[in-house]
N, C-alpha and C positions, 0 to 999 in steps of 0.2 A: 220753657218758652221765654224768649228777651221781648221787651218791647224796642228794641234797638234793631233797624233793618233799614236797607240800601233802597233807595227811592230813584227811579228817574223820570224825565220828560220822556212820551212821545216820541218828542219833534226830534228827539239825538238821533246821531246814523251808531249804529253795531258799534262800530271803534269809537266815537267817542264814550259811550256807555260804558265799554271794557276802562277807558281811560278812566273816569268816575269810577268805577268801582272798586279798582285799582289803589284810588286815594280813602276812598271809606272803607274796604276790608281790613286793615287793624283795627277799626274801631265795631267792627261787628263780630258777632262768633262764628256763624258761619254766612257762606253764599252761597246759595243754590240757584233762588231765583230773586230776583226786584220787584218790588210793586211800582207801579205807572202812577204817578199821577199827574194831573193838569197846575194850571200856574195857579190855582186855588190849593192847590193840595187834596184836591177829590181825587180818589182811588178811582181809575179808569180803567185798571188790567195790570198783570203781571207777566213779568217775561222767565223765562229760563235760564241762568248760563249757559247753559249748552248753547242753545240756540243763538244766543250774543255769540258765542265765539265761533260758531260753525257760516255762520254769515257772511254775507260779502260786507267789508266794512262802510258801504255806504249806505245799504239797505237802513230806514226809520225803525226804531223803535214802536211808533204807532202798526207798522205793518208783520214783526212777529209774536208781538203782546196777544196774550189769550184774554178774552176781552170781558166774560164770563166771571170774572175774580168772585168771589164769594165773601163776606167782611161783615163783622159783626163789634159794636161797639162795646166795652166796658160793662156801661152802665143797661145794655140791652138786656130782657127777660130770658132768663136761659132756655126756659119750654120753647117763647119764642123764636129763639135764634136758634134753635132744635130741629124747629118748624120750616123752617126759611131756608135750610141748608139740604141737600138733596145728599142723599147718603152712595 
């Protein structure tokens, strides 16, 4: 596992998100999918490539993010975050 992964806004359309991600994939290992987050940097959903690229390119990011993300920190209790994660 990296802790190195592709982030976007929301508020992007499909194409520009492809466009981003385009510039951060040399610096990641792989891409599958992006985490969402807001202009805090709170984790708000993650999207797919697939679905970034099968998209019409104006369609939001807010509107094919699965919203559900599941995220557990570092420092969280592992029974905890055991607990918290639906299998």
């Amino acid at each position: 596992m990296t802790p190195a992964y592709a982030s976007l806004s929301p508020q992007l359309s499909a194409l520009q998100a492809i466009q981003m991600l385009r510039h951060e994939a040399p610096n990641k290992e792989t891409i599958y999918q992006a985490y969402v987050v807001d202009a805090d940097r709170h984790l708000v959903g993650s999207v797919r490539l697939q679905d970034l690229i099968t998209a019409p390119a104006g369609v939001k990011v807010a509107d094919l993010m699965e919203r559900n993300t599941h995220a557990i920190r570092v420092d969280d209790d592992v029974e905890d975050a055991a607990q918290d994660r639906p299998l």
